[in-house]
C-alpha atoms as one frame of an Amber mdcrd trajectory, in Angstrom:
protein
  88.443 120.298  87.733  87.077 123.829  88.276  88.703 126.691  86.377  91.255
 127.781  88.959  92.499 131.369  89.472  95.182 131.158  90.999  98.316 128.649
  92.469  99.456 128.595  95.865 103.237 126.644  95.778 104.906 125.037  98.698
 108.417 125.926  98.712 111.232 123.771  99.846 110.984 119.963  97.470 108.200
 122.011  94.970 109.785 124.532  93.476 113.835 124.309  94.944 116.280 122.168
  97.361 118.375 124.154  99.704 119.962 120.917 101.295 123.527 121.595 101.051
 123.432 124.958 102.229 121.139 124.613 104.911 123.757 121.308 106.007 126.452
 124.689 105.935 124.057 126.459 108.380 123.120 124.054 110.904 126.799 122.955
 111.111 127.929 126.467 111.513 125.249 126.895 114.206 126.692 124.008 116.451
 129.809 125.016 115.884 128.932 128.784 117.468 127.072 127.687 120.157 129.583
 125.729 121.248 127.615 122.222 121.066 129.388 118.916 120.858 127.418 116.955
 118.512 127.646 114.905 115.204 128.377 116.516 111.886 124.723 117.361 110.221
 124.424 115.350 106.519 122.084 115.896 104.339 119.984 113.087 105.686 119.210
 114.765 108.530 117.973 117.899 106.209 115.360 115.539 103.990 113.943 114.000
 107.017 112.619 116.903 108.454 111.648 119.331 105.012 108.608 120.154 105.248
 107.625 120.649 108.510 107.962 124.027 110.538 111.296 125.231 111.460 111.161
 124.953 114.808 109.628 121.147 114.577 112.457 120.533 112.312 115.224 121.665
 114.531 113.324 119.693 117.857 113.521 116.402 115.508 116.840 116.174 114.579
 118.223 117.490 117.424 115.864 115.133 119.973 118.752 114.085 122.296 119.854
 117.693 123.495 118.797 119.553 126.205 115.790 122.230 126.050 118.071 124.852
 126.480 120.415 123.683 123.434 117.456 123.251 121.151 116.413 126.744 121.719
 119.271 128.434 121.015 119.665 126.644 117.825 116.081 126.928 116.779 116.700
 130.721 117.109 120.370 130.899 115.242 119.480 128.638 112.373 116.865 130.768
 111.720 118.848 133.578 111.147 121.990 131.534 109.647 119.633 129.306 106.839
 118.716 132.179 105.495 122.180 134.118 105.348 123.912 130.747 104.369 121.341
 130.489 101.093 121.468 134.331 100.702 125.294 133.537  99.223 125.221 129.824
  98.299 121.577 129.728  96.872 119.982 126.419  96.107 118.717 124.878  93.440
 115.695 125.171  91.230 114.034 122.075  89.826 113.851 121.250  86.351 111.310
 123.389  84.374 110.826 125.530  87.064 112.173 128.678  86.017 110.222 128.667
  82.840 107.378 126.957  83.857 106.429 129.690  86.517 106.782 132.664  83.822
 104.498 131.044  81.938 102.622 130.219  83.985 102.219 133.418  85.830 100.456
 134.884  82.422  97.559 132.723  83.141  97.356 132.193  86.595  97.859 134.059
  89.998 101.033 132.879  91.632 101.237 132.837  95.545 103.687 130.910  98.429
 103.170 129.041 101.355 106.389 127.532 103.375 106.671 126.264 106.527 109.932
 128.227 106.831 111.199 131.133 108.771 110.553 134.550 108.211 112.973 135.987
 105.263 113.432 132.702 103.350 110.621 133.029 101.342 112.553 136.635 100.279
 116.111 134.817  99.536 114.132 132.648  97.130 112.551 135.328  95.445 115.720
 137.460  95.332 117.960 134.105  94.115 115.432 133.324  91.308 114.647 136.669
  90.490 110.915 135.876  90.872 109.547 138.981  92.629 107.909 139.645  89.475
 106.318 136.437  89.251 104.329 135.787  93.184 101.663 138.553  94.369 101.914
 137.423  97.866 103.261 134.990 100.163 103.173 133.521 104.392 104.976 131.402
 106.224 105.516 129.966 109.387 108.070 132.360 110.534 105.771 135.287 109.974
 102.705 133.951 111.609 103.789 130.946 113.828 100.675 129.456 112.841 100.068
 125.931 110.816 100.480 125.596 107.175  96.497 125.494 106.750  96.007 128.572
 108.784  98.881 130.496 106.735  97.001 129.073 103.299  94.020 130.163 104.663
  95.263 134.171 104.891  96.575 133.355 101.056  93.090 132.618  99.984  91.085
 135.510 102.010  93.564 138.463 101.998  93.746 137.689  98.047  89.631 137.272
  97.454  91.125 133.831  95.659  87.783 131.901  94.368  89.437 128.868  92.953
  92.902 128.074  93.808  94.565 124.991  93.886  97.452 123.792  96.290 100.291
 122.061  94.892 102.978 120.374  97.542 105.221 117.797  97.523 104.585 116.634
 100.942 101.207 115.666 103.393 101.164 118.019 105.609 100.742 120.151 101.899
  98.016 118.157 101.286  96.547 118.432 104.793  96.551 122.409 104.499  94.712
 122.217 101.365  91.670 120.146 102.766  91.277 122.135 105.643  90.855 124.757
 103.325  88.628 122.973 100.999  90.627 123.502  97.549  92.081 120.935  95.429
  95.974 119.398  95.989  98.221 118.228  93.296 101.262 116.593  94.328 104.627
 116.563  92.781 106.772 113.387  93.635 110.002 114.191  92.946 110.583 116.123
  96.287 111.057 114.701 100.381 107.462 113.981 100.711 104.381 111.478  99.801
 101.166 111.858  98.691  97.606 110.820 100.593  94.953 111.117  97.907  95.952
 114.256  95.868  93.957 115.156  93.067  96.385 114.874  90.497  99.888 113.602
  90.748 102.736 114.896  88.496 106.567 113.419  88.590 108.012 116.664  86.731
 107.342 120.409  86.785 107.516 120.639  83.284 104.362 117.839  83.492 102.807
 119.931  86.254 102.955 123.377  84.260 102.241 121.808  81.017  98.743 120.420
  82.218  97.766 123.626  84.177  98.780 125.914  80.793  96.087 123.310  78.847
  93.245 124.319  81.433  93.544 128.126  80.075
């Protein structure tokens, strides 16, 4: 493994699960515009983590009209973030003190395919402004997740960085950018052929911390 200098996170199923609040959000959505439709579980939520927002909302809400989908791709973009601003979500294990240690070693940035601000509520629930230098995101950019890597690594001169993801389409970004992926499986994705695998941040954090 090269001697990274730096660690770009994923977001949602790395580093925190907002399920239940963004369950809140997408039912208070319906329930504004007016739509008749199904009460959203938190099913429907883990299906679709991961991908961009706006692919997210078009999945799980497949069977409505064009019109419908719209509307709630632009109100749950707004109302996911206000929901988590006051219910939060919750960090996995190790997390909190892995990153400070972690961020005496290393260069800490953020990738998400999420919507502009969330990456901000995160930041401002954990108290981790200190910890990330930078971050992108769908939202900001409406680009993929290996273009929005991609502006990580150049606007940061980052020489060795290494992805880590809990999902493909993680993985995906990171070859297209030609930097090494480790995967963390206790999120709502799967692995391809990551270069490492780790079932615990406290695993993940421990191993990077004995590289420096």
């Amino acid at each position: 493994m090269p001697d990274f200098d730096s660690l770009i996170f994923d977001l949602d199923g790395t580093l925190w699960d907002t399920t239940p609040s963004c369950v809140v959000a997408w039912n208070n959505c319906i329930d504004k515009l007016g739509i008749t439709y199904r009460p959203i579980v938190d099913e429907d939520l883990r299906r679709v983590t991961g991908k961009a927002h706006d692919d997210c909302i078009r999945l799980t809400f497949a069977d409505l009209e064009e019109s419908q989908v719209a509307a709630l791709i632009k109100l749950t973009e707004v109302e996911d973030t206000a929901v988590i601003d006051k219910l939060g979500g919750t960090l996995y294990p190790g997390v909190a003190e892995g990153l400070k240690e972690l961020s005496n070693r290393y260069r800490l940035f953020i990738v998400s395919n999420c919507q502009s601000g969330y990456i901000e509520t995160f930041l401002n629930f954990a108290g981790f402004h200190i910890l990330f230098e930078d971050y992108e995101c769908f939202g900001n950019t409406r680009q993929t997740k290996g273009h929005n890597l991609r502006q990580i690594i150049d606007r940061n001169g980052l020489n060795n960085p290494v992805m880590i993801g809990d999902a493909s389409g993680d993985e995906v970004a990171a070859r297209e950018c030609g930097i090494p992926y480790f995967f963390v499986d206790y999120g709502f994705g799967e692995g391809i052929a990551p270069d490492q695998s780790f079932s615990s941040f406290g695993q993940l954090a421990d191993h990077l911390l004995k590289l420096k």
